[in-house]
TORSE-94779 format. One record per atom (N, C-alpha, C): residue number from 1; residue in three letters; atom name; z, x, y. Coordinates in steps of 0.05 Angstrom, whole numbers. Example, Ala and Ser with C-alpha at 12.3 -4.5 7.8 and 13.67 -1.06 7.14 Angstrom:
# residues 2
torvo, nuro, marse, z, x, y
1, ALA, N, 156, 264, -114
1, ALA, CA, 156, 246, -90
1, ALA, C, 156, 264, -66
2, SER, N, 142, 257, -45
2, SER, CA, 143, 273, -21
2, SER, C, 157, 258, 1
//
This chain:
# residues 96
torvo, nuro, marse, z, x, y
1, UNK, N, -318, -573, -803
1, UNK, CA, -301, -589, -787
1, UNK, C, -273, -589, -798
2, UNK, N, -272, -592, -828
2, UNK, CA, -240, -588, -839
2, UNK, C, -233, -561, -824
3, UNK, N, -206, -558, -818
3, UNK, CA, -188, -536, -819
3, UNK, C, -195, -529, -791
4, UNK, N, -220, -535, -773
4, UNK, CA, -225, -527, -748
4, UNK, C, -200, -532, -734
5, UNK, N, -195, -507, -707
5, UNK, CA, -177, -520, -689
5, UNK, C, -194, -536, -670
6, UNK, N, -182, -545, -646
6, UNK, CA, -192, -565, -623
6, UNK, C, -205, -541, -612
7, UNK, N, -204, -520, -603
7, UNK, CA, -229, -497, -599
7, UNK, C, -251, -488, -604
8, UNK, N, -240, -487, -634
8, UNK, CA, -266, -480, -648
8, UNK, C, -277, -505, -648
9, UNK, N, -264, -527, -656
9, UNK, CA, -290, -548, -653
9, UNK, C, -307, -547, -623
10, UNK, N, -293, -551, -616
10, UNK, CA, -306, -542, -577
10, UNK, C, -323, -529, -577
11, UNK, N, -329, -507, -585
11, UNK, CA, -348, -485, -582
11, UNK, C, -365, -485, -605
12, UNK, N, -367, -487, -627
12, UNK, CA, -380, -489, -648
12, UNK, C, -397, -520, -653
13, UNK, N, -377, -540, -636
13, UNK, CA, -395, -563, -648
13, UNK, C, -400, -584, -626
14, UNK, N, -393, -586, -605
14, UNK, CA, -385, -600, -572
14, UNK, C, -412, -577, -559
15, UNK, N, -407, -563, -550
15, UNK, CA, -422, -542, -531
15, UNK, C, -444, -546, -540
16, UNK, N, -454, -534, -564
16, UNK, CA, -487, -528, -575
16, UNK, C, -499, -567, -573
17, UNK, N, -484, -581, -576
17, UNK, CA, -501, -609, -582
17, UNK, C, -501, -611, -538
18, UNK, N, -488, -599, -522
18, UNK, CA, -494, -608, -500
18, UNK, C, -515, -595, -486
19, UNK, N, -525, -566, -498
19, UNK, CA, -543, -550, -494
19, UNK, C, -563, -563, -474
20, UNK, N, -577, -578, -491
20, UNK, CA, -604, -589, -481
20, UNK, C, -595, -603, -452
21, UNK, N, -579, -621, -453
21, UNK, CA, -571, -639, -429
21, UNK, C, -562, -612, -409
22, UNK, N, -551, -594, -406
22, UNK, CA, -536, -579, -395
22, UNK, C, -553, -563, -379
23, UNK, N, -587, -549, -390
23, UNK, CA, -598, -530, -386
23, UNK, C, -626, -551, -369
24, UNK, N, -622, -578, -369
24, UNK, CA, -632, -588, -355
24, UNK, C, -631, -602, -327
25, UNK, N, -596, -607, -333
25, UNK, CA, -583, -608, -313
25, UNK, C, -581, -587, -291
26, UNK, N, -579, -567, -301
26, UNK, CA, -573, -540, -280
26, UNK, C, -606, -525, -279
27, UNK, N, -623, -529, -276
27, UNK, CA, -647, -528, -278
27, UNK, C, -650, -548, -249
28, UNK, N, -650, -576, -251
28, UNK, CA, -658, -593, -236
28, UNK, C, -634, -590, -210
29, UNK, N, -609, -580, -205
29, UNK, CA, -593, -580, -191
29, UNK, C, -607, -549, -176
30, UNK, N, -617, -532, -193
30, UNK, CA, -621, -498, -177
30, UNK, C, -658, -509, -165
31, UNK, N, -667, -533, -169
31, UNK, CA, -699, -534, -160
31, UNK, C, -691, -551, -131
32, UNK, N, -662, -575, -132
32, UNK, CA, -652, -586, -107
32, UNK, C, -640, -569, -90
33, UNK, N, -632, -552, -93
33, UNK, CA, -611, -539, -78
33, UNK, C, -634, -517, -79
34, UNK, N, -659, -510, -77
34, UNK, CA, -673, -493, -66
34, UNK, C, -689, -503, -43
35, UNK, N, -686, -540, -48
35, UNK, CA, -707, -558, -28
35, UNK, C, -694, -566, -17
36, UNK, N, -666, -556, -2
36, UNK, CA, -651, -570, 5
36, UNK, C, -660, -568, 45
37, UNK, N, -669, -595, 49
37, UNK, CA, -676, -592, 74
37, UNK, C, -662, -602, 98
38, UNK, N, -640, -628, 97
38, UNK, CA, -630, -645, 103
38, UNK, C, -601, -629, 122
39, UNK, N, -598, -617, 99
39, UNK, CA, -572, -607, 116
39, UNK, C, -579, -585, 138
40, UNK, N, -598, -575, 129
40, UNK, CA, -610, -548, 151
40, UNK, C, -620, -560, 172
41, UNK, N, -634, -573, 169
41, UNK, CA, -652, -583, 188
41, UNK, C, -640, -601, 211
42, UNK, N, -624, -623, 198
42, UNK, CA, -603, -642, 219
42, UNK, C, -584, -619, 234
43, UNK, N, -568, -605, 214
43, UNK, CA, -550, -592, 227
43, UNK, C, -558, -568, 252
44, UNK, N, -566, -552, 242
44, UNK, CA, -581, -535, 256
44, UNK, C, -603, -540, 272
45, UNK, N, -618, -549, 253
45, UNK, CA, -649, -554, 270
45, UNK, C, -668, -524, 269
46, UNK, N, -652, -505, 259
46, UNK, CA, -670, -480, 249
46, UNK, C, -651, -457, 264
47, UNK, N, -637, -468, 273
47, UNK, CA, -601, -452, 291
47, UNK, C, -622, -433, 314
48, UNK, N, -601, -420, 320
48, UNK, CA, -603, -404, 338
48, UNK, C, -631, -379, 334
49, UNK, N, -649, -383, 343
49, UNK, CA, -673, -370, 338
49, UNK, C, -683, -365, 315
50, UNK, N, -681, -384, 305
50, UNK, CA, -692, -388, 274
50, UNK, C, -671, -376, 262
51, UNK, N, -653, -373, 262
51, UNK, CA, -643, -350, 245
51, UNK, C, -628, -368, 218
52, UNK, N, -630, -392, 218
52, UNK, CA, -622, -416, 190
52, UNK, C, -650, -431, 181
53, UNK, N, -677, -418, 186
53, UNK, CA, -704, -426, 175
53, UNK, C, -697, -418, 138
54, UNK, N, -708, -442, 132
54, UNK, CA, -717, -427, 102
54, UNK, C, -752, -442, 105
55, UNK, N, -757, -436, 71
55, UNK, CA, -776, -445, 69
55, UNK, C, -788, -476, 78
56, UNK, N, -776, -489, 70
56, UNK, CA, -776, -516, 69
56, UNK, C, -780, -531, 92
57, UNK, N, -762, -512, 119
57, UNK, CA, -764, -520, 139
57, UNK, C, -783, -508, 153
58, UNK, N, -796, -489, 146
58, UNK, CA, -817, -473, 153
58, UNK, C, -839, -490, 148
59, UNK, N, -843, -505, 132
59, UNK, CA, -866, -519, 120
59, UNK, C, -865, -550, 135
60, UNK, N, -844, -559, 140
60, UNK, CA, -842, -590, 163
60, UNK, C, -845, -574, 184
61, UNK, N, -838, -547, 192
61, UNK, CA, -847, -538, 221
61, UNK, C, -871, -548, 224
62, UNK, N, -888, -538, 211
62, UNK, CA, -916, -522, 208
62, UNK, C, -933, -554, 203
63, UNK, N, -926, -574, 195
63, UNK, CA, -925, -605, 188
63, UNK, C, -930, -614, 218
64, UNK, N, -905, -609, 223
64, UNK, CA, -912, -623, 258
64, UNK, C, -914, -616, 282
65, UNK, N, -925, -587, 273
65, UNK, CA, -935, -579, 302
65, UNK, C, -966, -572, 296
66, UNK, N, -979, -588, 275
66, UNK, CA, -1008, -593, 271
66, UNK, C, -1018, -566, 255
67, UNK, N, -1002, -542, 246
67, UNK, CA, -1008, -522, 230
67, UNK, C, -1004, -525, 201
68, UNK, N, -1041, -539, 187
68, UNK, CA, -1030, -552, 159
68, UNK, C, -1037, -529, 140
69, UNK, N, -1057, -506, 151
69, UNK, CA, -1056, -492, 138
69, UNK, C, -1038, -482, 129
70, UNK, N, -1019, -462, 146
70, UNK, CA, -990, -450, 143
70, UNK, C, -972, -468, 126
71, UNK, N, -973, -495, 128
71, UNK, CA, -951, -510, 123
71, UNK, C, -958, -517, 89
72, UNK, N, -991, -514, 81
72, UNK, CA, -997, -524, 62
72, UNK, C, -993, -491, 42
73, UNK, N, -994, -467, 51
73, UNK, CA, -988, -447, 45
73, UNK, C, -961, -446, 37
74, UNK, N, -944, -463, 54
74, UNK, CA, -924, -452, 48
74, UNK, C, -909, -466, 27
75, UNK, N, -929, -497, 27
75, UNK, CA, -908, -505, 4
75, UNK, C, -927, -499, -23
76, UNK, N, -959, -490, -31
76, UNK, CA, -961, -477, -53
76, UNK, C, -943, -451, -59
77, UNK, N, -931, -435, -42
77, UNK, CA, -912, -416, -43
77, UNK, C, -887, -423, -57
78, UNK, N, -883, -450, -50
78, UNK, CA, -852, -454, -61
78, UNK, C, -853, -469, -83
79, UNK, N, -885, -482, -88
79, UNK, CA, -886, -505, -120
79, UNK, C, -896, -464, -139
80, UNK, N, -896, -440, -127
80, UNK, CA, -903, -417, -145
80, UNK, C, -873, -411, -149
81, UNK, N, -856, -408, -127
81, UNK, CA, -832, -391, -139
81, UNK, C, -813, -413, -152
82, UNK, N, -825, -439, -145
82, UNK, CA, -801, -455, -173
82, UNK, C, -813, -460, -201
83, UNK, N, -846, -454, -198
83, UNK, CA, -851, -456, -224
83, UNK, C, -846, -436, -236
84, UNK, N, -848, -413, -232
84, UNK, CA, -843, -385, -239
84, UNK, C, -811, -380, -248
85, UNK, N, -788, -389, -230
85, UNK, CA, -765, -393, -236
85, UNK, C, -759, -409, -258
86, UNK, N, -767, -436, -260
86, UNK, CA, -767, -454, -284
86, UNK, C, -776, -444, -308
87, UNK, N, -799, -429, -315
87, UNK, CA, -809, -427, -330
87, UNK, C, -793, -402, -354
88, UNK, N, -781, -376, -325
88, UNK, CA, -768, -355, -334
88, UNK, C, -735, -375, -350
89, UNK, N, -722, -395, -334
89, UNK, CA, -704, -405, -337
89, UNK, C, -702, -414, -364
90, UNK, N, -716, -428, -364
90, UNK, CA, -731, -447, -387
90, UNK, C, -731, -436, -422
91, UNK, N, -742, -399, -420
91, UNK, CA, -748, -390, -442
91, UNK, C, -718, -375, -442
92, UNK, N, -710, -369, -424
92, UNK, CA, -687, -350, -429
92, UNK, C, -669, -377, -436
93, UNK, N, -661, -404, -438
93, UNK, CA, -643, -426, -447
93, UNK, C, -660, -427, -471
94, UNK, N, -684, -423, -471
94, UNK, CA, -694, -427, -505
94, UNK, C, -688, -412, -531
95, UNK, N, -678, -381, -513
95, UNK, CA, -673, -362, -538
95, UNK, C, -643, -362, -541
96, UNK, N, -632, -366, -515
96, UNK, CA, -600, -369, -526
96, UNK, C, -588, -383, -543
//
């Protein structure tokens, strides 16, 4: 800490202590912003021939037009590609 500039302290001793908070933060913001249903759904409603469907909305489709198979498919599909994402996320923030 003697002789550090305001930089180097920044990066050497500020950054690494925010690690943990940081890699959890953007972890939990990339699992919201994959479930993001609210804005698609009000705005659009699934737009112009589906063509603004994601998953999410595929799966309240499939919810209320009595198809629970499809709908229950579709959301083990999406608790696989966020666990799978988290998990890759997760080890690659562990080795950095």
């Amino acid at each position: 800490m003697d002789g550090a500039s305001p930089t180097q302290s920044f990066w050497n001793i500020t950054l690494p202590q925010l690690k943990s908070v940081s890699t959890t933060v953007i972890l939990l913001g990339c699992i919201w912003t994959f479930n993001i249903f609210v804005v698609i759904f009000f705005i659009t409603g699934g737009g112009p021939g589906g063509k603004t469907e994601i998953l999410v909305t595929y799966t309240y489709s499939g919810f209320t037009l009595g198809q629970y198979a499809i709908a229950a498919t579709y959301g083990v599909l999406i608790f696989s590609l966020l666990l799978v994402f988290s998990s890759v996320y997760r080890r690659m923030a562990r080795e950095s």
